[in-house]
N, C-alpha and C positions, 0 to 999 in steps of 0.2 A: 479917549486917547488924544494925546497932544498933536501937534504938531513935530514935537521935537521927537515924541515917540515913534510916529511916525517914520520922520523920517534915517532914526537909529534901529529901524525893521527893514527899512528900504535899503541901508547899508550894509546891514547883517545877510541880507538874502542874494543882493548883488555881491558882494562877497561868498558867498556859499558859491552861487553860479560860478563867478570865475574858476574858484577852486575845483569842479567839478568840470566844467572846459579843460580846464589844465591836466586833469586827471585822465580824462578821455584823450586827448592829444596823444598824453605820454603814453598810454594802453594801446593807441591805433598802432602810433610809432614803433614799439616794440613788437607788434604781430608783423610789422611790414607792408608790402604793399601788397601780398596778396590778398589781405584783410580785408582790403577798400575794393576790392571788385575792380571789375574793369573800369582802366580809365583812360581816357581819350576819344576820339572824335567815334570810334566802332560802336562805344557805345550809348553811341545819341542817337536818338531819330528826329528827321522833322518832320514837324507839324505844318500843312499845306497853308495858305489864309483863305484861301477860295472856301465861297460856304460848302457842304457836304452836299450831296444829290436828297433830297426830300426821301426818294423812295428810301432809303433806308431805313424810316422812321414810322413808314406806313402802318405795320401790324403791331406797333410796339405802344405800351399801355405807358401813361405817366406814372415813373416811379414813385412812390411816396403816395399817389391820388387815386391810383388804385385802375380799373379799367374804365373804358371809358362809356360803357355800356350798360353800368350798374351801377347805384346808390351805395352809399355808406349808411350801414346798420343807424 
């Protein structure tokens, strides 16, 4: 593939995206605002920056790595 191919894929798919932005816009727009859930400061939470307390992590295995007590087969 060229370059020029390329980049007439690259404008064809950014083009697609936009149209389908614009399609969703006009879809939220038409249900209203109840569509989008709440919105405003109710419902945010925040998130502290102080690290978390250790112990909460005490009995809990790495996800993904399995327990930490046992091999993998």
């Amino acid at each position: 593939m060229s370059l020029q191919d390329d980049l007439t894929a690259v404008r064809r798919n950014l083009n697609e995206l936009v149209r389908s932005v614009e399609r969703l816009e006009r879809d939220v727009a038409r249900q209203g605002p109840a569509a989008s859930g709440p919105v405003g400061r109710e419902g945010m939470v925040t998130v502290p920056d102080t690290p978390y307390d250790s112990s909460l992590w005490t009995d809990s295995d790495d996800e993904g790595l399995g327990a930490r007590d046992r091999r993998a087969p």
